[in-house]
MARTOR-115731 format. One line per field, with one value per residue: chain; x, y, z of N, C-alpha, C, CB in turn; residue in one letter; residue number from 1. Coordinates in pm, 1 decimal, decimal comma. Glycine has a CB too. Example, Ala and Ser with C-alpha at 12.3 -4.5 7.8 and 13.67 -1.06 7.14 Angstrom:
2
gunu	c(A A) $
n.xx	c(1319,0 1285,0) $
n.yy	c(-569,0 -225,0) $
n.zz	c(780,0 708,0) $
ca.xx	c(1230,0 1367,0) $
ca.yy	c(-450,0 -106,0) $
ca.zz	c(780,0 714,0) $
c.xx	c(1320,0 1290,0) $
c.yy	c(-330,0 3,0) $
c.zz	c(780,0 787,0) $
cb.xx	c(1130,8 1408,4) $
cb.yy	c(-447,3 -59,8) $
cb.zz	c(904,6 572,5) $
torvex	c(a s) $
semi	c(1 2) $
END
This chain:
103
gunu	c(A A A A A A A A A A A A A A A A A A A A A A A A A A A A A A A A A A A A A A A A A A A A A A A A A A A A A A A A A A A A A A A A A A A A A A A A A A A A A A A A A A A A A A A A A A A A A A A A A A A A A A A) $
n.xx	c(81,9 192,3 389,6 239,2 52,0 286,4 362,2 142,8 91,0 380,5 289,1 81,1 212,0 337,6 579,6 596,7 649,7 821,1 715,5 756,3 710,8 561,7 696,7 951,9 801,8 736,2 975,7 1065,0 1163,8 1046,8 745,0 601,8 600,0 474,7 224,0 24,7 -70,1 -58,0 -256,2 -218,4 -459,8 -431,5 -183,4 88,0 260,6 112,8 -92,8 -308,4 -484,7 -416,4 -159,1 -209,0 -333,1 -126,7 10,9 -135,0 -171,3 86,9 126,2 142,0 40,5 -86,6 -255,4 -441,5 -499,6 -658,4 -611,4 -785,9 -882,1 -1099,6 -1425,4 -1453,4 -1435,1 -1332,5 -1303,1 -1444,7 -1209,4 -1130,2 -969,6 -862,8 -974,3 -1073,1 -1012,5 -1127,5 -961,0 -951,1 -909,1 -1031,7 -802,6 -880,8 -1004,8 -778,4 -669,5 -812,0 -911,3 -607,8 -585,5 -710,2 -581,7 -320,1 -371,7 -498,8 -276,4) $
n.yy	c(-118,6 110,3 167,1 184,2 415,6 627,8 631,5 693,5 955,2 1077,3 1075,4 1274,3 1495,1 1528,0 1512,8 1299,9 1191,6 889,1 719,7 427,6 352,6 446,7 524,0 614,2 834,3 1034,1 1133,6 1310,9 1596,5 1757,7 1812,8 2091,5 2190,3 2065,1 1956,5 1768,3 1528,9 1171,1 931,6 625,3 436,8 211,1 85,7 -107,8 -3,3 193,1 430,7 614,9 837,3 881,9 1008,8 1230,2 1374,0 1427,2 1564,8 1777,7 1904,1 1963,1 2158,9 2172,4 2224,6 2071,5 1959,6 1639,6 1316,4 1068,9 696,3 355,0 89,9 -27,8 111,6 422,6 634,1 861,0 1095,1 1250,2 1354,7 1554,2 1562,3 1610,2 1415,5 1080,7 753,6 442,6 163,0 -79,0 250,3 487,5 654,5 934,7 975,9 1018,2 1236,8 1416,6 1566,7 1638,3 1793,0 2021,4 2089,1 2164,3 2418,2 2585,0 2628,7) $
n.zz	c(0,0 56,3 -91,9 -318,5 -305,6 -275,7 -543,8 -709,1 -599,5 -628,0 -950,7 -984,4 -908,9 -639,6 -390,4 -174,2 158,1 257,5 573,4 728,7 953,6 1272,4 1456,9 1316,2 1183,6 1378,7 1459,5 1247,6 1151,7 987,8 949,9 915,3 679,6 509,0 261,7 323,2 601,3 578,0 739,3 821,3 981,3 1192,7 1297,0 1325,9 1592,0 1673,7 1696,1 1408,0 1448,4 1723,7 1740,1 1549,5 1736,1 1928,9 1755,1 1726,7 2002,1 2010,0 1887,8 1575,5 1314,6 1054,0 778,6 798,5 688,6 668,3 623,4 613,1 719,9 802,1 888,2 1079,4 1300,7 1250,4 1107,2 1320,8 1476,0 1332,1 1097,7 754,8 559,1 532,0 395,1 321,6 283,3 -4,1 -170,2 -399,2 -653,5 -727,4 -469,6 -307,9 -407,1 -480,7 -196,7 -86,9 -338,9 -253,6 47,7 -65,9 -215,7 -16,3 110,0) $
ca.xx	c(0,0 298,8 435,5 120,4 39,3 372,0 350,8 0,4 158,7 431,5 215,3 28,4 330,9 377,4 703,3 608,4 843,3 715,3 773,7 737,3 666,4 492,7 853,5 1021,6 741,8 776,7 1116,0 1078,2 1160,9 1013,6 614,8 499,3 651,9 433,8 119,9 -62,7 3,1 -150,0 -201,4 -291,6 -527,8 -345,5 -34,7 170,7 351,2 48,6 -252,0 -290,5 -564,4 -352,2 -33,0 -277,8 -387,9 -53,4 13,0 -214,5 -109,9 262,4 87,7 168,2 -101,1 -51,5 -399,3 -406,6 -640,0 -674,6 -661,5 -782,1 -887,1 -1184,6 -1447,0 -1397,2 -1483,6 -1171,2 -1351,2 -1466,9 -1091,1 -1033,0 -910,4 -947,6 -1061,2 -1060,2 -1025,3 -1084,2 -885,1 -925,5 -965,0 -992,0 -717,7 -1014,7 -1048,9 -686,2 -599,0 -872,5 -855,5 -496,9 -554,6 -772,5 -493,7 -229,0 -469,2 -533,4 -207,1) $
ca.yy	c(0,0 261,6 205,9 204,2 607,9 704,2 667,5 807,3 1105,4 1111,1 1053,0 1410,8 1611,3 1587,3 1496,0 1215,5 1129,6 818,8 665,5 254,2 343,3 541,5 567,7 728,1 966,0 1112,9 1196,3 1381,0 1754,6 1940,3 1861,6 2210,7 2203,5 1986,9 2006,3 1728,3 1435,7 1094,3 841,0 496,9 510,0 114,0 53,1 -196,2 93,1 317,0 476,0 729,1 944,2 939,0 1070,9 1316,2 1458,5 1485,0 1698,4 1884,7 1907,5 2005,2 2284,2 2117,8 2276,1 2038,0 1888,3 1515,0 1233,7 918,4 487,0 257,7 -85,6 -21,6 221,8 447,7 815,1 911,5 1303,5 1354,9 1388,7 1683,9 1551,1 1637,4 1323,0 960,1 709,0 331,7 39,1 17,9 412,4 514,6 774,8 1019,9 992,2 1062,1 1371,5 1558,2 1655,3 1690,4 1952,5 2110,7 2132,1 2263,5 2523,6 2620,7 2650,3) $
ca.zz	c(0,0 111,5 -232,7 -427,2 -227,8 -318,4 -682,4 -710,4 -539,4 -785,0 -1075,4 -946,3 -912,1 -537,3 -335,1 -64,6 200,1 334,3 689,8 715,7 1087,1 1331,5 1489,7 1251,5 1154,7 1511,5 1480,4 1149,3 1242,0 905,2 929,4 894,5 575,6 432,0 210,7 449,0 665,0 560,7 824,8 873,0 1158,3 1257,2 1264,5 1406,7 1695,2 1694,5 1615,3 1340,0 1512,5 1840,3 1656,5 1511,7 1882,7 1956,2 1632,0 1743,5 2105,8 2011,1 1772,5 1447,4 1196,7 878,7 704,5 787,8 580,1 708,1 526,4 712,4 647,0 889,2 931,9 1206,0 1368,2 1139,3 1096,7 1448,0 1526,5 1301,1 1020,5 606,0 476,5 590,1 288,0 356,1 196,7 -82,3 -224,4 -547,1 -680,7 -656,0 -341,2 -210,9 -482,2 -443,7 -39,5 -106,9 -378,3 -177,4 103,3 -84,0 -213,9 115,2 225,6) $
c.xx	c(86,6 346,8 388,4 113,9 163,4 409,5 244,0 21,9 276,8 359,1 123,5 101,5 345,8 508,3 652,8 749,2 725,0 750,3 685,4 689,2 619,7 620,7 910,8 948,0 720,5 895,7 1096,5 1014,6 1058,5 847,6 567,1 556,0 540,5 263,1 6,9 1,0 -98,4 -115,9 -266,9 -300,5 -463,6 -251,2 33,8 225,1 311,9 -70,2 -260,4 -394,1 -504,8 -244,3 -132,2 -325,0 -301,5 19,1 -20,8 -232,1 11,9 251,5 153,0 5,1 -141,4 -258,7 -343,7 -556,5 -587,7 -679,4 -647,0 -875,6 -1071,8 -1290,6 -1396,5 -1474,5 -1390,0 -1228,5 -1365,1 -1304,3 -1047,4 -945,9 -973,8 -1012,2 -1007,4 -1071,2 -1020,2 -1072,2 -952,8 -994,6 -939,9 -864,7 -749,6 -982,9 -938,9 -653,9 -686,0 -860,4 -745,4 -517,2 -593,3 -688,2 -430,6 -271,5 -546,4 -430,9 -111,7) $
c.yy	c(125,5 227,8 245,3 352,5 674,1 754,8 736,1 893,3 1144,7 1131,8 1235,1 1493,1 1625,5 1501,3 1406,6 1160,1 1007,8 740,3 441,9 237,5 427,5 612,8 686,3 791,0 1025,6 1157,7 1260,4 1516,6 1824,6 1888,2 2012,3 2230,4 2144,8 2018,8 1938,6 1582,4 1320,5 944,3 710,3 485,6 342,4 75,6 -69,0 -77,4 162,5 339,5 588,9 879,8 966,4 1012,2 1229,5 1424,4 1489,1 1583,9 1811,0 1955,8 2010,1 2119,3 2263,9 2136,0 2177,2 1979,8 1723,5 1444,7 1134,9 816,1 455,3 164,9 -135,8 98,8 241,9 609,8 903,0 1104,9 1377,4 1385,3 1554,3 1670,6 1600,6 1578,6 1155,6 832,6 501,6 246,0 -30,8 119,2 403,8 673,3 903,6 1097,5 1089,2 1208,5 1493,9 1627,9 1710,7 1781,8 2069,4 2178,8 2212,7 2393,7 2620,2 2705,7 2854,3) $
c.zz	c(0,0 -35,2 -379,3 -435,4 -297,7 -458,9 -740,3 -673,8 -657,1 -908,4 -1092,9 -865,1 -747,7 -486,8 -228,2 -2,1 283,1 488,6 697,0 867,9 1177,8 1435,2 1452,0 1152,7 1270,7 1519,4 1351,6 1115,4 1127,4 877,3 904,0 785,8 498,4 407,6 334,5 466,4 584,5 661,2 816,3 982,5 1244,3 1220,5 1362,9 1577,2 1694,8 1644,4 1562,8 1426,8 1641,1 1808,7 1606,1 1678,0 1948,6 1866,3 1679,4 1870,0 2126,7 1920,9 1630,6 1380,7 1108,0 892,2 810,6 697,0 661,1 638,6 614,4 642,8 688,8 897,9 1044,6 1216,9 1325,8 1188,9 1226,3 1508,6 1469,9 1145,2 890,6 584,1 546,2 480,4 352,9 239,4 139,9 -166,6 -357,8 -542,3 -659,8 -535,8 -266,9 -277,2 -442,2 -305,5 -45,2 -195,6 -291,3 -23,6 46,2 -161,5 -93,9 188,1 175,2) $
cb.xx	c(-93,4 451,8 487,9 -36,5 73,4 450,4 358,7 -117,1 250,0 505,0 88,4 -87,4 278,8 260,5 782,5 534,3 1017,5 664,5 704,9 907,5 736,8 351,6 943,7 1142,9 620,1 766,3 1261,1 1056,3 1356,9 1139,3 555,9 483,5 783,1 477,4 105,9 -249,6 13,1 -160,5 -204,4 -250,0 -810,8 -382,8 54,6 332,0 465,8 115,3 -377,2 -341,7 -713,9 -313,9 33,2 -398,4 -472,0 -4,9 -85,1 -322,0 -79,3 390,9 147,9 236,5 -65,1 142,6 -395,9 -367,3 -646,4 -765,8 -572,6 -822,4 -726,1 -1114,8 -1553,7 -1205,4 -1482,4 -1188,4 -1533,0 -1582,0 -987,7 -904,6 -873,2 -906,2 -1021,5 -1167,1 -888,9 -1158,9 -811,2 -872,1 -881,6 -1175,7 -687,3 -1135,3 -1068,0 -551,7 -596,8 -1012,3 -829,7 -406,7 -623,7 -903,2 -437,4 -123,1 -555,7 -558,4 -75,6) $
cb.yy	c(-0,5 259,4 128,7 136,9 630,3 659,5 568,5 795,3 1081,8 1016,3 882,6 1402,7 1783,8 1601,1 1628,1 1111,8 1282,8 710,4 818,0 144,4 305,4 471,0 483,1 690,9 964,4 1043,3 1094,3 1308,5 1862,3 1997,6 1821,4 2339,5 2152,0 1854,4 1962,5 1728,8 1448,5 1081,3 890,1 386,1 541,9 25,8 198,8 -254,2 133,8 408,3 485,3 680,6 910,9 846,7 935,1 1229,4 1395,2 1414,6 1689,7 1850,1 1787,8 1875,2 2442,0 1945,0 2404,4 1841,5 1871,8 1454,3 1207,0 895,8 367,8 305,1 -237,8 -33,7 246,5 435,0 845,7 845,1 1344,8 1269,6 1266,5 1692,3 1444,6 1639,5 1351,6 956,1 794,2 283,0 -52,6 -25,9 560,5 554,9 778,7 919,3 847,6 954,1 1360,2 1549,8 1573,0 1610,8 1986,8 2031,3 2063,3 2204,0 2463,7 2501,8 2467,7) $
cb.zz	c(119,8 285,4 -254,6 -382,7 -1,8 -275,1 -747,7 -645,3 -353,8 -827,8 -1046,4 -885,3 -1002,6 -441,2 -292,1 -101,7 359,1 231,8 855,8 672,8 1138,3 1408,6 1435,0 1193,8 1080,1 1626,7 1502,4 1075,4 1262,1 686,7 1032,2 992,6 567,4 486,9 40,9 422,1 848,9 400,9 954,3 844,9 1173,2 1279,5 1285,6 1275,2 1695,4 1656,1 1700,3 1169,8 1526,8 1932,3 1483,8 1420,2 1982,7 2002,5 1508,8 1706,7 2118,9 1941,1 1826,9 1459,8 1083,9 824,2 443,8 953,9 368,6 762,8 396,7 861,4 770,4 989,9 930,7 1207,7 1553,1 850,7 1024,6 1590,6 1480,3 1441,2 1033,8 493,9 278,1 699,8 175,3 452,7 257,9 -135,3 -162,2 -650,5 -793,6 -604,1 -273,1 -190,4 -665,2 -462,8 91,7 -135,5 -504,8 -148,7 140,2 -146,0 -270,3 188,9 248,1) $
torvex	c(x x x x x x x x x x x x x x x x x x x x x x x x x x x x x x x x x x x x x x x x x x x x x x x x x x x x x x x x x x x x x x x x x x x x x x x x x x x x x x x x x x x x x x x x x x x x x x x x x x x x x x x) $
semi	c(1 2 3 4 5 6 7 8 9 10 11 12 13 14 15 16 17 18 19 20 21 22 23 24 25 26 27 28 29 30 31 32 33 34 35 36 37 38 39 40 41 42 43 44 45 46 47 48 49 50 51 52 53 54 55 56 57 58 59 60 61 62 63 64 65 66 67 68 69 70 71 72 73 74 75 76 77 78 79 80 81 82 83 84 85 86 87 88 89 90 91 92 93 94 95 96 97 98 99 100 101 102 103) $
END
């Protein structure tokens, strides 16, 4: 799936950096840089909507969208868009334009 996202992001001109873990997307200093976050709300070492409340905690602005495999309460957190497995191309570009149009 993380390699599928990344080329669909390429393919529509954006720059993904991608993290393989909820780890080492906590240590990665330049979020407010970025157009928007995209999380998988389960992860093996975390939960995307808890990572998200500490974003938002530590005053980190960015957009986030949500995949998950599962419904879920994805929106009442705050988030752009919540896309479950599997999304159409659709699904993930448009919120994202609409971020970096925003920003």
């Amino acid at each position: 799936m993380l390699k599928s996202v990344q080329r669909l992001l390429r393919q529509h001109a954006y720059e993904p950096i991608l993290f393989s873990s909820m780890q080492a997307f906590k240590t990665y200093p330049d979020l407010e840089k970025a157009v928007c976050v995209i999380l998988d709300i389960n992860l093996k070492d975390g939960s995307g909507i808890d990572r998200r409340y500490h974003l938002k905690t530590d005053g980190v602005s960015v957009q986030v969208i949500y995949m998950t495999g599962n419904d879920s309460f994805a929106l009442q957190s705050g988030c752009l868009a919540y896309l479950t497995k599997p999304f159409s191309a659709r699904s993930l570009i448009e919120p994202l334009g609409a971020s970096a149009a925003s920003r």
